[in-house]
N, C-alpha and C positions, 0 to 999 in steps of 0.2 A: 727533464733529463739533465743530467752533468756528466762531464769529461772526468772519468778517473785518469789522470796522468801528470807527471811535472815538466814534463818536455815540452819547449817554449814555440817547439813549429807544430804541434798540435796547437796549443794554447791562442797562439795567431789566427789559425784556420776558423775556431767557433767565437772571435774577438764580437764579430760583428752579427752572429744567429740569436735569435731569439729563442731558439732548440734550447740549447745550451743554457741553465740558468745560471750554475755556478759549477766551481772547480773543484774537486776532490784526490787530496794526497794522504799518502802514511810513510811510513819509514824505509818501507821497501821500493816504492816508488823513485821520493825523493834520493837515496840512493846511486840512482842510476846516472844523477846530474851533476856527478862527479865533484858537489862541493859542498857546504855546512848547512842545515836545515835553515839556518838564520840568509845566509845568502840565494839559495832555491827558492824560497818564500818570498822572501825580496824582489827577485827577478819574475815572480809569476805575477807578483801583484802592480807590477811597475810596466808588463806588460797586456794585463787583464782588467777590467775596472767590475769584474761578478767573482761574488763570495767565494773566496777561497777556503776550502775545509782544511785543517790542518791536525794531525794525530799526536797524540799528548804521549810520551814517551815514561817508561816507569810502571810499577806494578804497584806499590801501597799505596793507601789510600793520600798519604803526606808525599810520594814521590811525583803520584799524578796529578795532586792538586796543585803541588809548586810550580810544575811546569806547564801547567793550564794556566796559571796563575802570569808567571813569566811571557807565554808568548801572545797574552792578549796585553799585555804592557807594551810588548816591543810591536806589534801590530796594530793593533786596536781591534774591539769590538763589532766595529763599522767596516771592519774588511775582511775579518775572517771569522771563521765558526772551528769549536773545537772539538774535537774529535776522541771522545774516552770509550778505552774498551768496557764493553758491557759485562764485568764478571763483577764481586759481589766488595770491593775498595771501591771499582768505577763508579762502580753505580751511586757510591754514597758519594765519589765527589759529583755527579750529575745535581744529585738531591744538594748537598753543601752550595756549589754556582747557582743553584735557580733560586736559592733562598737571599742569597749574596745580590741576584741582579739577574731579574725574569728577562731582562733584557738580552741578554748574551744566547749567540745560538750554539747548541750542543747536540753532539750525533753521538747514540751509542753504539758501537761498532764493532766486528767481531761477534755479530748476533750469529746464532746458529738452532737457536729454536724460539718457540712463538712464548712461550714462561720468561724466555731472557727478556725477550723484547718487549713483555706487557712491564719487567719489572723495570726498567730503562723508561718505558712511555711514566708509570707513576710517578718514577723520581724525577720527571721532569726536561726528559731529553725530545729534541723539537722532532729531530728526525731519529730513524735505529736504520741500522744497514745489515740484514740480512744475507749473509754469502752463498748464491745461490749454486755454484758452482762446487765450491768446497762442503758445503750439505751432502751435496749430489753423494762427491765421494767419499763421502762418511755412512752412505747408505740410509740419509735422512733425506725426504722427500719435502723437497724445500717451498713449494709451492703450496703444501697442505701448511703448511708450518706459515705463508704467508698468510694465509686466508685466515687461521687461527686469530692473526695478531691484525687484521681486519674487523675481525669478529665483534674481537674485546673492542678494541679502541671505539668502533661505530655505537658499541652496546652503552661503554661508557662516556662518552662525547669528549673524547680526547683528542688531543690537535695533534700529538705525534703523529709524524709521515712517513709511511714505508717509504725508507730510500734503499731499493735491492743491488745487492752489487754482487762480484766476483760471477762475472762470466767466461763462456766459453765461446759462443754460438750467439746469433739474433734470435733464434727461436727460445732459447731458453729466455731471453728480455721478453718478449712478448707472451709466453707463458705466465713471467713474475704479472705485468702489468692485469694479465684475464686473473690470479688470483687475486686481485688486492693490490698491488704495489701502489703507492704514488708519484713515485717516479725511479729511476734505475740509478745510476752510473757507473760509465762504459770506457773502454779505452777506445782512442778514436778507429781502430779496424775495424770494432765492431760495429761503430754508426756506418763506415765503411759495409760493412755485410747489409745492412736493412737497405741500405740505398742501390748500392750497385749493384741490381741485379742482373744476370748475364742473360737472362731474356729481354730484360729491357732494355741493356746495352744494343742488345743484338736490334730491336728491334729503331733503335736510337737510330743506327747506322743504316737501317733501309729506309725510314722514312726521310732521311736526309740525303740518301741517293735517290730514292725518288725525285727527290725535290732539284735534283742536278735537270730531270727530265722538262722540265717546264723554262728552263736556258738556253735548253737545245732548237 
């Protein structure tokens, strides 16, 4: 599982879970932290020591490879993983970096059917993120579309790993995971929804009154 978010009091909270493997941002995210992608990054990784994802900005194939190119310089390799949308420039810079350095991890992103995603796992992306949420309402059934891109990869002994993202709900996480996913990521509400449930709260609260009975 990973935290999609750039907000540093989420970031804090999963510092020390083993849930949590690593951190996942894009443009719209980082945004919200009111300062330059170079200084958000900066600040996530100075307070996190797990993989930071970070989204490559630009549409040709020369716009996304130079700034793929640029923020594993000012980063390094060893701290983040980058992040290319999966449409048909992305894709050849996925295929271009893994020829470059099988070492570097690269997520295609902006999946939205199981054809993108097969053609993302061949060019060599470790993980693809399926948006299960934005599927939904596009009226593509994202879950059949997971299991697709399970299919291939198991058929062909491919390492790429469903990383399903854009939720709405926990139930829709746990849906991706029964089709195929290999792991999710979530904003922290929704690890919030799997955990906190109001039955088990409710129930949190009586066996601890109970337990007042045994003082008395």
């Amino acid at each position: 599982m990973h935290l999609d978010s750039g907000n540093l009091e989420d970031i804090k909270k999963i510092q020390a879970s083993s849930i949590f493997k690593g951190i996942t941002t894009n443009p719209s995210i980082l945004v919200k932290e009111k300062c330059s992608r170079k200084t958000a990054i900066t600040n996530i990784l100075q307070q996190s020591n797990k993989l930071v994802f970070v989204q490559t900005v630009g549409f040709t194939y020369e716009e996304i490879l130079a700034d793929a190119s640029a923020l594993l310089a000012t980063f390094g390799k060893e701290r983040i993983a980058i992040k290319i949308p999966a449409h048909e420039d992305g894709i050849y810079v996925i295929e271009t970096l893994k020829k470059e350095d099988k070492t570097i991890k690269l997520l295609g992103t902006a999946i939205y059917s199981a054809d993108q995603a097969i053609a993302a796992g061949l060019a060599g992306a470790d993980f693809v993120a399926p948006y299960v949420n934005r599927m939904s309402g596009a009226s593509i059934n994202p879950f059949k579309e997971i299991a697709k891109m399970r299919h291939f990869f198991d058929k062909q002994a491919l390492s790429t790993q469903i990383m399903a993202a854009s939720f709405k709900n926990a139930g829709q996480v746990m849906e991706a995971y029964e089709s195929g996913a290999d792991t999710v990521t979530i904003p922290y509400g929704i690890y919030e929804q799997m955990t906190n449930k109001l039955l088990a709260i409710e129930a949190i609260h009586v066996f601890n009154q109970d337990a007042t009975l045994f003082e008395s």
